[in-house]
N, C-alpha and C positions, 0 to 999 in steps of 0.2 A: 528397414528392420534388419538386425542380425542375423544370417543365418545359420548362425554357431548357437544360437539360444533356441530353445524346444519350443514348437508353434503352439499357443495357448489357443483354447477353444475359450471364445466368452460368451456364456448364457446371460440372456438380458430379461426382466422381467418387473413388471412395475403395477401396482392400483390405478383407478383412474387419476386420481391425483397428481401421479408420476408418468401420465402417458406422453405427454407433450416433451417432458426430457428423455423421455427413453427416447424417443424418435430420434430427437436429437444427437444422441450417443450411438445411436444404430446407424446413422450417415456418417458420422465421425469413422466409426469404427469399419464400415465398409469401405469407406475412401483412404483408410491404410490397409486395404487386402487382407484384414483380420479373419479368423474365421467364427462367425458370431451366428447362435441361432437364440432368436426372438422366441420366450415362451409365454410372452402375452402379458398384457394383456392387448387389443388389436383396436379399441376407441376408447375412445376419453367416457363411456357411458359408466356408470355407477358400480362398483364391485368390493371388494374385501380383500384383503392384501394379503393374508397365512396360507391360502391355497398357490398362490405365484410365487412366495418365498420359499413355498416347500419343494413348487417344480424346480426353482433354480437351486436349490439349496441340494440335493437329493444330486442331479444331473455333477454340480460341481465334486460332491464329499468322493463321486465315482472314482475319479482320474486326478493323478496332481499335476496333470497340463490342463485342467478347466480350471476358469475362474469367472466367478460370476457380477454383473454389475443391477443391483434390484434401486427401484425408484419411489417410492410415495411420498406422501405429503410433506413430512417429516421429514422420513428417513429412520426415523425410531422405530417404528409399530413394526414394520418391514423385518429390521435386520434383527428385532427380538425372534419376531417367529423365525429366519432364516437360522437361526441360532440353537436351535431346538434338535436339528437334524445333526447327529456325532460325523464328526471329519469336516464339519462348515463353517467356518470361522465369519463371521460377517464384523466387518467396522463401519461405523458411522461416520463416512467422511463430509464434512464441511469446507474445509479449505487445506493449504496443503500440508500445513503441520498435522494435523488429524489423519492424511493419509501417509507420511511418514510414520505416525505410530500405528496406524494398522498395519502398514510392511514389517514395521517390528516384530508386530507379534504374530505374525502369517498370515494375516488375513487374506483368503483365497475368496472373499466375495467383499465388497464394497456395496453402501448403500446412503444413497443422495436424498434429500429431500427439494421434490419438484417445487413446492413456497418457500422454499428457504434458502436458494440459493440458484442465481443464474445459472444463462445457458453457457456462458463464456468462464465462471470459475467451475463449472461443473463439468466443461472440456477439458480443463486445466487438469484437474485430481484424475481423471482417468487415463488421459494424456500421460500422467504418472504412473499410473497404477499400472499401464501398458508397459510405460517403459523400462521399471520397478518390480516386475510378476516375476521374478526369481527369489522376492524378499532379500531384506538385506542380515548377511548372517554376523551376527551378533552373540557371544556367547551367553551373556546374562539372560536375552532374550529363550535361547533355546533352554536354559535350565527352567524360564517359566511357564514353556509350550509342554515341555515333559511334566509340567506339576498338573497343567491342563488335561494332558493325554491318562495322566493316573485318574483324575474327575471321571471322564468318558469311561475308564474304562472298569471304575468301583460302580456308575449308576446308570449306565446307557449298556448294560448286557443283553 
C-alpha cells in the first residue's frame, strides 16, 4: 500500500446470511496489514441486520479515514438501514461497475450480498474499494454530494 495515502480504518459487519463472506473479507483484509475491527456479527446463527448496519454505519459517519464493509443476504436490507445514519453513505456493490459508481458518489461504506454473489468477485469489489477509498473526484459528482449534504442537513437535525 501507499504510504502517502491516510490509513483507513475498515468496520466490518454482516447478518447471519453474510457471515460466511464477512470472514472472508476479514482474512482478505488482515493479510494486507489493513486495520479492520469486526462488529459482528461472530456465527452464522440467526439474527437481524439494522442493529450491525447501525454499529458499522455510526463507527464509519465518526471519521473520514473509516470506511465500512457490511454483508447480508442481499446486500439491500443492510445498506438501507446503513443509510439512515447522516454522514454514511452505503452503496450496493455487485460487481465492479456498481463499485465504480459508489466511489462516484462517496460511498464510505459498501455492502455485498453473501447469495448473490461469490467469494472471489466479492474479493474483487473490495480489492477496489481498498484501492479506490480516496473516491474518485469528479466535479459533477461533488455538485450531487452537496445537493445530498442540503437533504441531511433540512431533515436529519
Amino acid at each position: 500500500m501507499d504510504s502517502s495515502l491516510p490509513q483507513f480504518k475498515y468496520y466490518l459487519g454482516c447478518d447471519h446470511a453474510g457471515f460466511d463472506l464477512k470472514e472472508v473479507i476479514k482474512t482478505y483484509l488482515n493479510s494486507k496489514n489493513l486495520i479492520v475491527e469486526d462488529l459482528g456479527v461472530y456465527t452464522a446463527d440467526r439474527c437481524d441486520y439494522p442493529d450491525l448496519a447501525a454499529k458499522v454505519a455510526q463507527e464509519v459517519a465518526k471519521n473520514n479515514n473509516h470506511r465500512g464493509i457490511l454483508v447480508c443476504g442481499s446486500g439491500i436490507g443492510i445498506s438501507i438501514a446503513a443509510n439512515k445514519f447522516r454522514g454514511a453513505r452505503c452503496g450496493l456493490c455487485h460487481d465492479d461497475y456498481s463499485l465504480k459508481r459508489a466511489l462516484e458518489a462517496y460511498c464510505n461504506i459498501i455492502s455485498l450480498g453473501g447469495r448473490v454473489i461469490g467469494d472471489k468477485l466479492a474479493l474483487s469489489i473490495v480489492e477496489s474499494f481498498v484501492a479506490k477509498a480516496n473516491y474518485v473526484e469528479d466535479e459533477k459528482y461533488k455538485e450531487v454530494m452537496k445537493g445530498i449534504a442540503l437533504i441531511e442537513e433540512k431533515y436529519y437535525k
